[in-house]
N, CA and C atoms as an extended XYZ file, in Angstrom:
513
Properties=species:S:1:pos:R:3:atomname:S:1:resname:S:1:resid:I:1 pbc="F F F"
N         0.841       -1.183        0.000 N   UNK     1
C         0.000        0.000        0.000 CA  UNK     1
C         0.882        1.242        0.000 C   UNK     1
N         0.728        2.596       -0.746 N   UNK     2
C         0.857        3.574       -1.037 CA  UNK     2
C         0.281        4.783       -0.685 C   UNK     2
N         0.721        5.586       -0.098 N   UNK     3
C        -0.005        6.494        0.190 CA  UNK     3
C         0.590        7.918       -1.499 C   UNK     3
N        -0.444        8.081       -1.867 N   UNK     4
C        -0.794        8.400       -3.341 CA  UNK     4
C        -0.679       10.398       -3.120 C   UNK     4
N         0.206       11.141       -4.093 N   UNK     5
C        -0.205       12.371       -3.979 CA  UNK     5
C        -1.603       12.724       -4.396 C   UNK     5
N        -2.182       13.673       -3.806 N   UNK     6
C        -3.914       13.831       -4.120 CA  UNK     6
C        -3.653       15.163       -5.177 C   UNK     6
N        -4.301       15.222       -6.344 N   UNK     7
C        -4.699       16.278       -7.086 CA  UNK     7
C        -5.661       17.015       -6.829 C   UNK     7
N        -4.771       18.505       -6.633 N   UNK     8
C        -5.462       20.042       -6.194 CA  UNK     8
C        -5.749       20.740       -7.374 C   UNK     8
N        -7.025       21.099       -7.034 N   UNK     9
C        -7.453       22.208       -8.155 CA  UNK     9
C        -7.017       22.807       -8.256 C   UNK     9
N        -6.722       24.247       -8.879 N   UNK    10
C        -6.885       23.659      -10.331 CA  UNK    10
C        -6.843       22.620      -11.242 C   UNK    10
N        -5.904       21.860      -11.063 N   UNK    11
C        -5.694       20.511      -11.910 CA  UNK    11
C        -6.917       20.377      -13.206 C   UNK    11
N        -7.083       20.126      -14.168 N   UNK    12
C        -7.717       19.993      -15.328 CA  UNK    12
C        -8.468       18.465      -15.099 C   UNK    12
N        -7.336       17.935      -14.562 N   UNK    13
C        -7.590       16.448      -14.539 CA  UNK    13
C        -9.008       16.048      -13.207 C   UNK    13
N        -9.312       17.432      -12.192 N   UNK    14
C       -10.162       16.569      -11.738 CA  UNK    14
C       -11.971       17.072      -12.516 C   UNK    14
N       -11.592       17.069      -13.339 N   UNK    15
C       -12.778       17.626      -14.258 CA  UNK    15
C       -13.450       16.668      -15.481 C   UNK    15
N       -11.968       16.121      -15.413 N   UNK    16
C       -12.500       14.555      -16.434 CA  UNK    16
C       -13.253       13.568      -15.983 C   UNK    16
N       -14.094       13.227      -16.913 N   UNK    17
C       -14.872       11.965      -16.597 CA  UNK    17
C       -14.462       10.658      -16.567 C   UNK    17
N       -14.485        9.736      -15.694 N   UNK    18
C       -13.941        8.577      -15.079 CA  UNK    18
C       -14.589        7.494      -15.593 C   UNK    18
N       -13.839        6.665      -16.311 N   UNK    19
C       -14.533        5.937      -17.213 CA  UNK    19
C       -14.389        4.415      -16.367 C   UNK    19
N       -15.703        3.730      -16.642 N   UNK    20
C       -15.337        2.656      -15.942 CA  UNK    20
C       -14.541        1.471      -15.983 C   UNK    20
N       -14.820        0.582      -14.741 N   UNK    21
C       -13.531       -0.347      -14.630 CA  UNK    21
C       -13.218       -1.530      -15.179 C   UNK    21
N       -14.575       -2.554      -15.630 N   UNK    22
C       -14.171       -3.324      -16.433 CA  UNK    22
C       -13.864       -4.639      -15.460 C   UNK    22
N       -13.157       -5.744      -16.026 N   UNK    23
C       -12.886       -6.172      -14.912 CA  UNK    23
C       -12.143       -6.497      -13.704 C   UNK    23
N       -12.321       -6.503      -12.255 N   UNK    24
C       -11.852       -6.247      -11.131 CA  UNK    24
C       -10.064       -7.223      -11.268 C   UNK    24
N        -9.218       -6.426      -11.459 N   UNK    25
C        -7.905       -7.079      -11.285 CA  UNK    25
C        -6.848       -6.910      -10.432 C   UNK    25
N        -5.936       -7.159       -9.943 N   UNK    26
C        -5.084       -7.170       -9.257 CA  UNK    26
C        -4.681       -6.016       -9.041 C   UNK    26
N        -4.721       -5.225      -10.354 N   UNK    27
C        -4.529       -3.829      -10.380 CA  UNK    27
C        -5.700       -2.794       -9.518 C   UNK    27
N        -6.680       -3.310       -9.947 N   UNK    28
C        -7.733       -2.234       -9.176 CA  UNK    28
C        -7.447       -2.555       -7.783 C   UNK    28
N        -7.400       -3.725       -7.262 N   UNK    29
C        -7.358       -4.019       -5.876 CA  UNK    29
C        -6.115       -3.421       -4.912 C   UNK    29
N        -5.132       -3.036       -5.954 N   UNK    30
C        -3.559       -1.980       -5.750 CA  UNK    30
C        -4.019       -0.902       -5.402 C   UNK    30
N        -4.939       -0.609       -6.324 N   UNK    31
C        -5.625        1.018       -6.844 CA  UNK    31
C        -6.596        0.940       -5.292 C   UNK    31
N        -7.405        0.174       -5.193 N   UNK    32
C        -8.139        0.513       -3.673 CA  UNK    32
C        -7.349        0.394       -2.280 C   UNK    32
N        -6.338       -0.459       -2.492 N   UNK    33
C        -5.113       -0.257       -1.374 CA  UNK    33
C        -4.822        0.635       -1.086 C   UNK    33
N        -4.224        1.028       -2.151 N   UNK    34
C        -3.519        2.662       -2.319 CA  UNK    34
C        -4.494        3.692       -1.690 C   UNK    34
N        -5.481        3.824       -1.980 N   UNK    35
C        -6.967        4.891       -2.124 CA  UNK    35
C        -7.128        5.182       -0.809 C   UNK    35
N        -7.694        3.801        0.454 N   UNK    36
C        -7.315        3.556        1.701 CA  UNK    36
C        -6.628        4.301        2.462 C   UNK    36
N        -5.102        4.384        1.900 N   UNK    37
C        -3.900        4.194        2.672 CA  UNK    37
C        -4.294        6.000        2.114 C   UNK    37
N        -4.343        6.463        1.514 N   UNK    38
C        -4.468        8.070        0.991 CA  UNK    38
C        -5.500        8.428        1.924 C   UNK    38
N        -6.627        8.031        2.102 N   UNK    39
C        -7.537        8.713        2.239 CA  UNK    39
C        -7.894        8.309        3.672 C   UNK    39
N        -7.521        7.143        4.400 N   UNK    40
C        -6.921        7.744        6.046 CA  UNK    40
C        -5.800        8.749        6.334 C   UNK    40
N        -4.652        8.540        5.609 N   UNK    41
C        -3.214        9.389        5.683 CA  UNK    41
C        -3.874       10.850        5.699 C   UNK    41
N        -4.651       11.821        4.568 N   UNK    42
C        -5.373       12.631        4.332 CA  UNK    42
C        -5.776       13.453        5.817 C   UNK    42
N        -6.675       13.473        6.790 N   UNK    43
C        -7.731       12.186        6.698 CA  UNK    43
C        -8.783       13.091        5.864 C   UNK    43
N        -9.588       12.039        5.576 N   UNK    44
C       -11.183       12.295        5.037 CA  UNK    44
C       -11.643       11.120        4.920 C   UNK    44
N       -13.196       11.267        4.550 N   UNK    45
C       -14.215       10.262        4.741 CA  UNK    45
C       -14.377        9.702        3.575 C   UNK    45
N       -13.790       10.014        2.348 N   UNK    46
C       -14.136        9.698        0.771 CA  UNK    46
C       -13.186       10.232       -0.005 C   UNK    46
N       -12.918        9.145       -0.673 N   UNK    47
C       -11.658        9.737       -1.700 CA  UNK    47
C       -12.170        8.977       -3.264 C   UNK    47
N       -12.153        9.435       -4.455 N   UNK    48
C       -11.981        9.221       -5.691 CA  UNK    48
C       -11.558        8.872       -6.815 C   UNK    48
N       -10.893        7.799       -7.368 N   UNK    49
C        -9.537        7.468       -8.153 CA  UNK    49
C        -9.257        8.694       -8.230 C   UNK    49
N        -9.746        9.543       -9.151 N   UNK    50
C        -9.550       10.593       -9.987 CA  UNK    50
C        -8.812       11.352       -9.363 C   UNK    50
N        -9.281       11.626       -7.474 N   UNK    51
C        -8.341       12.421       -7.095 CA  UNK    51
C        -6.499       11.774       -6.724 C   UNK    51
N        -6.938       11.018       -7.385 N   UNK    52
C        -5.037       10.986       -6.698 CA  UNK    52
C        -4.026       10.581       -8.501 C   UNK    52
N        -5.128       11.023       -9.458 N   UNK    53
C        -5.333       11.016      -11.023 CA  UNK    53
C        -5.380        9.414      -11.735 C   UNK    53
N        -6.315        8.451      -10.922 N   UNK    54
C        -6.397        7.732      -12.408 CA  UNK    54
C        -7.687        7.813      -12.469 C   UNK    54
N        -8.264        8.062      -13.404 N   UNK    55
C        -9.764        8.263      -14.123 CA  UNK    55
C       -10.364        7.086      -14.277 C   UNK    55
N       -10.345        6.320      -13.189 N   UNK    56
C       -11.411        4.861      -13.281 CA  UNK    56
C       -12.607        5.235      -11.734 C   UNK    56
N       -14.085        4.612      -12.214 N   UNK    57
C       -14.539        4.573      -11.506 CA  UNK    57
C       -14.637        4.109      -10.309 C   UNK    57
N       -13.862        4.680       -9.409 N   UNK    58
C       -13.367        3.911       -8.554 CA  UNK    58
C       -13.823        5.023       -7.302 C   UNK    58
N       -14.577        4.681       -6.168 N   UNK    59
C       -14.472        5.455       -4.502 CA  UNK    59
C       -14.638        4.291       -3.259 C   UNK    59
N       -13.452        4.844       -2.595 N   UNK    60
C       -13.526        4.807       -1.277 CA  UNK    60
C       -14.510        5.332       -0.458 C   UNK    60
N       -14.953        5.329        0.875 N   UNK    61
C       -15.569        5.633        1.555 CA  UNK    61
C       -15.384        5.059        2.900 C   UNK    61
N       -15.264        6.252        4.462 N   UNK    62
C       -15.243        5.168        5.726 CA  UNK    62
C       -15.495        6.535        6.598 C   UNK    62
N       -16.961        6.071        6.727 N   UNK    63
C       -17.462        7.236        8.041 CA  UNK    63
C       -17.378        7.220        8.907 C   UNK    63
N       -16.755        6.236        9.458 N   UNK    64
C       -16.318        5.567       10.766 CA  UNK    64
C       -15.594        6.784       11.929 C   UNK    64
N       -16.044        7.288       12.625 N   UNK    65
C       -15.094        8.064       13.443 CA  UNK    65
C       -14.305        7.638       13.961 C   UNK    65
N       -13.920        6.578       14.534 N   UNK    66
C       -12.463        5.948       15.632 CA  UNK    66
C       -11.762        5.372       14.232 C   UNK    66
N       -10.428        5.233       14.326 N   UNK    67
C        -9.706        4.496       13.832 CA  UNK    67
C        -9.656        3.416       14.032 C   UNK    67
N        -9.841        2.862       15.290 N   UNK    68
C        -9.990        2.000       16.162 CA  UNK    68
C       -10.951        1.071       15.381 C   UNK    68
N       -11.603        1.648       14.938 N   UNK    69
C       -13.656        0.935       14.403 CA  UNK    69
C       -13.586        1.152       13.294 C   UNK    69
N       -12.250        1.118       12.284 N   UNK    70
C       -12.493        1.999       10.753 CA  UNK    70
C       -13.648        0.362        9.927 C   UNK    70
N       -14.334        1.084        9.317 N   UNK    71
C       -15.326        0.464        8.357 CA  UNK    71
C       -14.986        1.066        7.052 C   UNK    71
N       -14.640        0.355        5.750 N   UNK    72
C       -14.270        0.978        4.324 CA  UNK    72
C       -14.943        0.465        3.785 C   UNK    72
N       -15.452        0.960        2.977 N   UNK    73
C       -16.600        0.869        1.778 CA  UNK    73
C       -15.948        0.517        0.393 C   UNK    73
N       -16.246        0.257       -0.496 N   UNK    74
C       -15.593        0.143       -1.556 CA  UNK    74
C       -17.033        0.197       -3.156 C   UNK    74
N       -16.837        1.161       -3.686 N   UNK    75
C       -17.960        1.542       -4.804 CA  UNK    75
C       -17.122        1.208       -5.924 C   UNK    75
N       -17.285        0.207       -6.367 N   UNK    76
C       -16.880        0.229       -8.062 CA  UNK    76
C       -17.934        0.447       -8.820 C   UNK    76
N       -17.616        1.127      -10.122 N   UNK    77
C       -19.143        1.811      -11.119 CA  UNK    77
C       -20.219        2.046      -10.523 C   UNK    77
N       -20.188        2.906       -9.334 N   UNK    78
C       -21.278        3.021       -8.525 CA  UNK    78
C       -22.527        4.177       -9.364 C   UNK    78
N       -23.414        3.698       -8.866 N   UNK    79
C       -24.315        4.720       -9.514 CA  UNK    79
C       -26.044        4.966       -9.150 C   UNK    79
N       -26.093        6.384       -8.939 N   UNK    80
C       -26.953        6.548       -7.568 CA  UNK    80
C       -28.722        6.203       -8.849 C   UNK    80
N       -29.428        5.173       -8.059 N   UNK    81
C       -30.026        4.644       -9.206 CA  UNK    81
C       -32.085        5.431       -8.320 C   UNK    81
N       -31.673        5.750       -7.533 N   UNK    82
C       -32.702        6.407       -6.891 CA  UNK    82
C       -32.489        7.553       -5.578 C   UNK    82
N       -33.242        8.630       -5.452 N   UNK    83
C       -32.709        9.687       -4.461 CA  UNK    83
C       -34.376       10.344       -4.225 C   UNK    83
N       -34.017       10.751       -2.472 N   UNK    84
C       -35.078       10.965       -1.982 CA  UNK    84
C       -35.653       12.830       -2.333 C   UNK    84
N       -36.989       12.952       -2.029 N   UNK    85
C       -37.542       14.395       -2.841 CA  UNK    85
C       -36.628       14.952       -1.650 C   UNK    85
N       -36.827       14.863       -0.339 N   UNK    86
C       -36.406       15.419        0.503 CA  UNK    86
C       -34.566       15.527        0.507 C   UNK    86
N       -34.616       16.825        1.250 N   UNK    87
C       -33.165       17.449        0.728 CA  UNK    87
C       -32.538       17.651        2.142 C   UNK    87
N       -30.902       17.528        2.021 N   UNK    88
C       -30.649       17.811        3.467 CA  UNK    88
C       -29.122       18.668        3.185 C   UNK    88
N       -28.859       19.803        4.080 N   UNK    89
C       -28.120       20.793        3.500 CA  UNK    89
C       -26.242       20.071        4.472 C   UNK    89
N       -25.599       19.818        4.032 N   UNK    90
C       -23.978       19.597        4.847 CA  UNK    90
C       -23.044       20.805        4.482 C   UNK    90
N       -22.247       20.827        5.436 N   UNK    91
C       -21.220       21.187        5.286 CA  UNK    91
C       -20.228       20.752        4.934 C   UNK    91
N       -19.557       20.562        3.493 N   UNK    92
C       -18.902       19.486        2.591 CA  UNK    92
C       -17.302       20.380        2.715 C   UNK    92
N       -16.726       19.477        2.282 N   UNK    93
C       -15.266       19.621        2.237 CA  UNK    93
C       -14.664       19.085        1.259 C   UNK    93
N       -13.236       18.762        0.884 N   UNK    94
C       -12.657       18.104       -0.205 CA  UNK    94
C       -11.640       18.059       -0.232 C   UNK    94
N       -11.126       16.663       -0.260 N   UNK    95
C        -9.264       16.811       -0.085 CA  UNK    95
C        -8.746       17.516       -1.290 C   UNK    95
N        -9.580       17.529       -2.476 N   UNK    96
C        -8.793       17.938       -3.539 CA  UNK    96
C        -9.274       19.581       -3.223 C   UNK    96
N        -9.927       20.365       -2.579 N   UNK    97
C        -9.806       21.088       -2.487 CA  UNK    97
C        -9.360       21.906       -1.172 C   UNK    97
N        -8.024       21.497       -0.502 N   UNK    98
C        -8.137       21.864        1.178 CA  UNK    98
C        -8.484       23.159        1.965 C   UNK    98
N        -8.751       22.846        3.250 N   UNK    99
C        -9.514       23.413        4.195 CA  UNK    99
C       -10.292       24.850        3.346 C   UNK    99
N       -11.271       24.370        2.487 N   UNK   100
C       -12.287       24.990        2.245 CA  UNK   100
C       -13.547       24.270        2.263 C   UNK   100
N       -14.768       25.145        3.148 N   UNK   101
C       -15.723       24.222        3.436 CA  UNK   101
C       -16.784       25.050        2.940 C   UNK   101
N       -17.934       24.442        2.691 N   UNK   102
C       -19.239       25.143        2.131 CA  UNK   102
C       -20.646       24.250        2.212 C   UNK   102
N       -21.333       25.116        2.479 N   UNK   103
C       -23.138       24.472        1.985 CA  UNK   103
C       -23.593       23.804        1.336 C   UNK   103
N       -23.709       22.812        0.911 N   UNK   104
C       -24.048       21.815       -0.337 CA  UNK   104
C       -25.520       21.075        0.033 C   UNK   104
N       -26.322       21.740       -0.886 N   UNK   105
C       -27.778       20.817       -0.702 CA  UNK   105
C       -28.016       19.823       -1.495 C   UNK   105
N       -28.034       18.354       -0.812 N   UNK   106
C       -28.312       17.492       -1.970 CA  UNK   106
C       -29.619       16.417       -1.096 C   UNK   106
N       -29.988       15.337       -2.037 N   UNK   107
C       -31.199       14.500       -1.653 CA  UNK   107
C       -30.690       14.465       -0.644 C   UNK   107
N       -31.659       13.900        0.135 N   UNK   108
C       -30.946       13.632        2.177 CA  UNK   108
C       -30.952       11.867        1.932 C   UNK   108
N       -31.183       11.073        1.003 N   UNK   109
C       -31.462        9.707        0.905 CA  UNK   109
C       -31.139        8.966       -0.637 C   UNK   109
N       -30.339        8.282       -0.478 N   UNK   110
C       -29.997        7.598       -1.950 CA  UNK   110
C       -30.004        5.970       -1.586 C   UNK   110
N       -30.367        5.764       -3.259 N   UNK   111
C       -29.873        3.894       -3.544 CA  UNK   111
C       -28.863        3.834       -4.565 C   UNK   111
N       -27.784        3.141       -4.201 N   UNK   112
C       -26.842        3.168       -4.945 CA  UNK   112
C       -26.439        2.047       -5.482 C   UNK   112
N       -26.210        1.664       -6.802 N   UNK   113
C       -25.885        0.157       -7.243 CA  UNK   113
C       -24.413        0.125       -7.903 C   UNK   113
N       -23.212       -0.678       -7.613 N   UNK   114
C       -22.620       -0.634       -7.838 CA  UNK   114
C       -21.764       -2.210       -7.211 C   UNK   114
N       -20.595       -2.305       -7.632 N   UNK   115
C       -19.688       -3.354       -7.880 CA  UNK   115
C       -19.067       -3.702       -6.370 C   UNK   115
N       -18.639       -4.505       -5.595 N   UNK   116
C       -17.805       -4.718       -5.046 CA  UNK   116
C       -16.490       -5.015       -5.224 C   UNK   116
N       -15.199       -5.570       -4.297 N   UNK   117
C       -14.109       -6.032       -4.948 CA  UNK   117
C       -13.632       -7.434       -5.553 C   UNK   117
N       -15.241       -8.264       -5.272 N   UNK   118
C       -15.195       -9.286       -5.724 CA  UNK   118
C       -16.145       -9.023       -6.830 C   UNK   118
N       -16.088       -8.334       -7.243 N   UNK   119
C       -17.384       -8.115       -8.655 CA  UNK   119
C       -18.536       -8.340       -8.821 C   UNK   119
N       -19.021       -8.556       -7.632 N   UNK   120
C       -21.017       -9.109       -7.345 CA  UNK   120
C       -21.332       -7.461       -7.645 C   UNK   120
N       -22.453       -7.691       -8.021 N   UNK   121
C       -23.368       -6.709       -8.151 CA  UNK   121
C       -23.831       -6.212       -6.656 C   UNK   121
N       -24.266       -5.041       -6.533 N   UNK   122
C       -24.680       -4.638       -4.819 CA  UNK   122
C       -25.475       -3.554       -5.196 C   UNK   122
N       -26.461       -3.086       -4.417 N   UNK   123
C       -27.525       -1.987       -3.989 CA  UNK   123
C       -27.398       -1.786       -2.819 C   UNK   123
N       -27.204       -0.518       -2.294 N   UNK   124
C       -27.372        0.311       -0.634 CA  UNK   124
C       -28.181        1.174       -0.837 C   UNK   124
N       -28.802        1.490        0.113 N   UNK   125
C       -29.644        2.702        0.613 CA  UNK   125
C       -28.702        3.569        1.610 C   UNK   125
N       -28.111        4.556        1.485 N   UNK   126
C       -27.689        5.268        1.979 CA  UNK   126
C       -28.541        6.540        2.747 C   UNK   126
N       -28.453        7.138        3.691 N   UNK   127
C       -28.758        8.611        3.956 CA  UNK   127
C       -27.476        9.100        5.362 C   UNK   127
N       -28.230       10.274        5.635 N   UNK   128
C       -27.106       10.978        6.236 CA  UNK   128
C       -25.627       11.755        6.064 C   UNK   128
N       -24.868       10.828        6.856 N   UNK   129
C       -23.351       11.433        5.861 CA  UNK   129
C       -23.248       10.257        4.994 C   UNK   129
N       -23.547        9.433        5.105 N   UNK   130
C       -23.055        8.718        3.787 CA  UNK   130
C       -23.420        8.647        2.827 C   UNK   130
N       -24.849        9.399        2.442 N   UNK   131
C       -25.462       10.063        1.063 CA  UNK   131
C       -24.677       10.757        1.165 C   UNK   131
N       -24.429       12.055        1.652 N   UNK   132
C       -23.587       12.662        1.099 CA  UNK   132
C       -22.381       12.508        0.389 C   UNK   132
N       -21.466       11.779        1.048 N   UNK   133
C       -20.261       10.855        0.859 CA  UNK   133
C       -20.567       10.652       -0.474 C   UNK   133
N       -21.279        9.707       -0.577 N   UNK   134
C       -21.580        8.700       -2.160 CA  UNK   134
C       -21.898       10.243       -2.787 C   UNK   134
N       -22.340       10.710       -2.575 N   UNK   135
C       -23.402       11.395       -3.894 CA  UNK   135
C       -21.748       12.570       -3.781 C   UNK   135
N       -21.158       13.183       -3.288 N   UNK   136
C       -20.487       14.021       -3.466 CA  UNK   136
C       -18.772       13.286       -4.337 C   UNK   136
N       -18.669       12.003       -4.103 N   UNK   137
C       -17.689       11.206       -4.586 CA  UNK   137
C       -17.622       10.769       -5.575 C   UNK   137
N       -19.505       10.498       -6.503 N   UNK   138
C       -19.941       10.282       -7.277 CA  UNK   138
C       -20.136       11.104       -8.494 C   UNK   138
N       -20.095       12.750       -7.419 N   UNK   139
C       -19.640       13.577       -8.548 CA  UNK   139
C       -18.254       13.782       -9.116 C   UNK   139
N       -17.310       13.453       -8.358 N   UNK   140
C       -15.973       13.754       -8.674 CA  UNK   140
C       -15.534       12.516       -9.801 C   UNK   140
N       -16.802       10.969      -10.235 N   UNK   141
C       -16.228       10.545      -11.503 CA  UNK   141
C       -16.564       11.242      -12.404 C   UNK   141
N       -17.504       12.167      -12.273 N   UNK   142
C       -18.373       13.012      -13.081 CA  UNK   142
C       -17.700       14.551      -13.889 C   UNK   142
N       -16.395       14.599      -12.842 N   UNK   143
C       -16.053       15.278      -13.000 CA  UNK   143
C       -16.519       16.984      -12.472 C   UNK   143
N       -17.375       16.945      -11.526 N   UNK   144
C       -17.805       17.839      -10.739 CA  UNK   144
C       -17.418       17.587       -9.356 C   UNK   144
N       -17.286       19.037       -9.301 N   UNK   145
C       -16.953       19.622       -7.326 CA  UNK   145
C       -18.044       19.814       -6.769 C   UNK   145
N       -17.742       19.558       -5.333 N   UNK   146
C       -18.828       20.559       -4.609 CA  UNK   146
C       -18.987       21.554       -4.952 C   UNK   146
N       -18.080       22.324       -5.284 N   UNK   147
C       -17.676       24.181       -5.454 CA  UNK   147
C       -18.518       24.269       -6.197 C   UNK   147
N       -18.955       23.179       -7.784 N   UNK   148
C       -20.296       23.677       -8.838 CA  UNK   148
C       -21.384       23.835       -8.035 C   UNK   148
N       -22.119       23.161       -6.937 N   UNK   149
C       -23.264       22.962       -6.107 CA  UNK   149
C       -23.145       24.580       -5.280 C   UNK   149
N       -22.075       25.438       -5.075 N   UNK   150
C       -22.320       26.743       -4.679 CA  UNK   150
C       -22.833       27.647       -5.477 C   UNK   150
N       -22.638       28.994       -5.298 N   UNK   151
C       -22.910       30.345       -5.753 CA  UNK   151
C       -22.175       30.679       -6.858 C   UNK   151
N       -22.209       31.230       -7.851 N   UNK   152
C       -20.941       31.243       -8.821 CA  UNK   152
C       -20.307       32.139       -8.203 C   UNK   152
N       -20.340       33.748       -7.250 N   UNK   153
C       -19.571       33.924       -6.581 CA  UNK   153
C       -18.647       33.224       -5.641 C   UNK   153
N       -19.067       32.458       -5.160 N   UNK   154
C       -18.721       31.390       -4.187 CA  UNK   154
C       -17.552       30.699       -4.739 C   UNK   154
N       -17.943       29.932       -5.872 N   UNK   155
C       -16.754       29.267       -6.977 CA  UNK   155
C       -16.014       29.721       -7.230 C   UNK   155
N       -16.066       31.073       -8.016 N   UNK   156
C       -14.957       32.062       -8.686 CA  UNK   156
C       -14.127       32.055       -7.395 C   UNK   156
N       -14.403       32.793       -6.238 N   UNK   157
C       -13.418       32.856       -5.106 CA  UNK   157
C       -12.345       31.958       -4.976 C   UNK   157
N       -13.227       30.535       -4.673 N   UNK   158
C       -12.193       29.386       -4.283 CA  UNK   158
C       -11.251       29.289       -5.727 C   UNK   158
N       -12.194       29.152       -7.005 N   UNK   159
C       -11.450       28.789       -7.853 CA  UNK   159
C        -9.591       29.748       -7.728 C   UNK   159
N        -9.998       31.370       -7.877 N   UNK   160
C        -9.180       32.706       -8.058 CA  UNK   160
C        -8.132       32.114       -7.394 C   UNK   160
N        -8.333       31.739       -5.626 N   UNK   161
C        -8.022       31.685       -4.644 CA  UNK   161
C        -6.990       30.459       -4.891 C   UNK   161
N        -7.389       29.240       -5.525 N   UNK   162
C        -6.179       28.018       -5.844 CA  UNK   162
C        -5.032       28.403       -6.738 C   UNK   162
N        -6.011       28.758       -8.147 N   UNK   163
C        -5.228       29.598       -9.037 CA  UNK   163
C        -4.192       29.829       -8.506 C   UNK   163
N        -4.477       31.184       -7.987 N   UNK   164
C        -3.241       31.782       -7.802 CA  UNK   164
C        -2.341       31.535       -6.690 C   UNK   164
N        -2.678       29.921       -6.192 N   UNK   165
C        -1.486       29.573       -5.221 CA  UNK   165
C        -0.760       28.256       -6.575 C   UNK   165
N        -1.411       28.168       -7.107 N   UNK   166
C        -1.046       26.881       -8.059 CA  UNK   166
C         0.425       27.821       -8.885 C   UNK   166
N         0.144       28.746       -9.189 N   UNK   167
C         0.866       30.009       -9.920 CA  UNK   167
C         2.197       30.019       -9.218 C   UNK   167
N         1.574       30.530       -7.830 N   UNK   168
C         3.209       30.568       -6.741 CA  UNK   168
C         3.630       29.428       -6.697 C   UNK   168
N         3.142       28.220       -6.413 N   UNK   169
C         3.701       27.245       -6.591 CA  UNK   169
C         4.683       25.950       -7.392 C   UNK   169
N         4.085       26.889       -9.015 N   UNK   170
C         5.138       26.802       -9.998 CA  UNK   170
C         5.994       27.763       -9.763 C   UNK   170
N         6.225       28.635       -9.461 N   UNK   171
C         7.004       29.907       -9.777 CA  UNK   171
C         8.245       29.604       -9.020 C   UNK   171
C-alpha cells in the first residue's frame, strides 16, 4: 500500500470523466489499497480514483469516526439509481480542495448500485453522511466539485483563490 499524492485544483484532470472499470484485477485491488492508505493518511471520509489522477470509476468511503472501528466501503461503477424528494443541507469539504468548506444541498437519501471487490453486483440505501459521501464522490467521476453545487460567486473565489497559489507554486 501507497499512500498516493492527491490532485489540487486547479488541476484539469479533476474535471474529467472517469470511465469505468471493467474487470476487477489485481490492479484495481492496488488502486483501492492505495486509495485507503491516501484517504486515512489525508484524513477524510471519501476519496476518488480521480483524485489521486487515475480516471477509473473507482471510490472509497469510511465514516467511521475511531480508527480503532475503521469500516471501508468500496464503490466500483457506482451509480446513484434512486434519491429521496427530501433534501438535506452539509457542510462538505474536499481533499482535492483543502480546508475549504461550504453548503451543499443534496437529496438527504440515496440507492446506490454498484460493484464490489469481488465483482457481485450490490444496492445500498444510503442517507445521512453517507449520502452525502456517495453522492459528493460520485460527482468527482463526473467530473464535478462541490464548489459547482455553490454560488458562482462562491466558486470564482475558491477557484481565483487556488489559481493563484497553483501560480506561486510553480514559480
Amino acid at each position: 500500500m501507497t499512500i498516493r499524492p492527491l490532485v489540487i485544483i486547479p488541476d484539469p484532470i479533476l474535471r474529467k470523466v472517469s470511465e469505468p472499470v471493467g474487470p476487477i484485477t489485481g490492479e484495481i485491488h492496488s488502486l483501492v489499497a492505495d486509495m485507503l492508505e491516501t484517504m486515512y493518511d489525508a484524513p477524510g471520509v471519501g476519496l476518488a480514483a480521480i483524485q489521486i489522477g487515475v480516471a477509473k470509476r473507482v471510490v472509497t468511503i469510511d465514516t467511521s469516526k475511531d480508527e480503532d472501528d475503521r469500516r471501508p466501503q468500496i464503490f466500483i461503477d457506482p451509480q446513484v439509481v434512486w434519491e429521496s424528494e427530501e433534501k438535506r443541507i452539509y457542510d462538505e469539504g474536499c481533499l482535492s480542495i483543502p480546508e475549504y468548506y461550504g453548503e451543499v444541498e443534496r437529496p438527504d437519501r440515496v440507492r446506490v448500485r454498484f460493484r464490489g471487490l469481488d465483482g457481485a453486483e450490490q444496492e445500498i440505501e444510503a442517507d445521512g453522511l453517507l449520502s452525502t459521501c456517495i453522492q459528493h464522490e460520485i460527482d468527482h467521476l463526473d467530473g464535478v466539485l462541490f464548489i459547482d453545487h455553490l454560488s458562482k460567486l462562491k466558486r470564482d473565489r475558491v477557484l481565483k483563490k487556488f489559481a493563484k497559489a497553483a501560480k506561486r507554486d510553480a514559480a
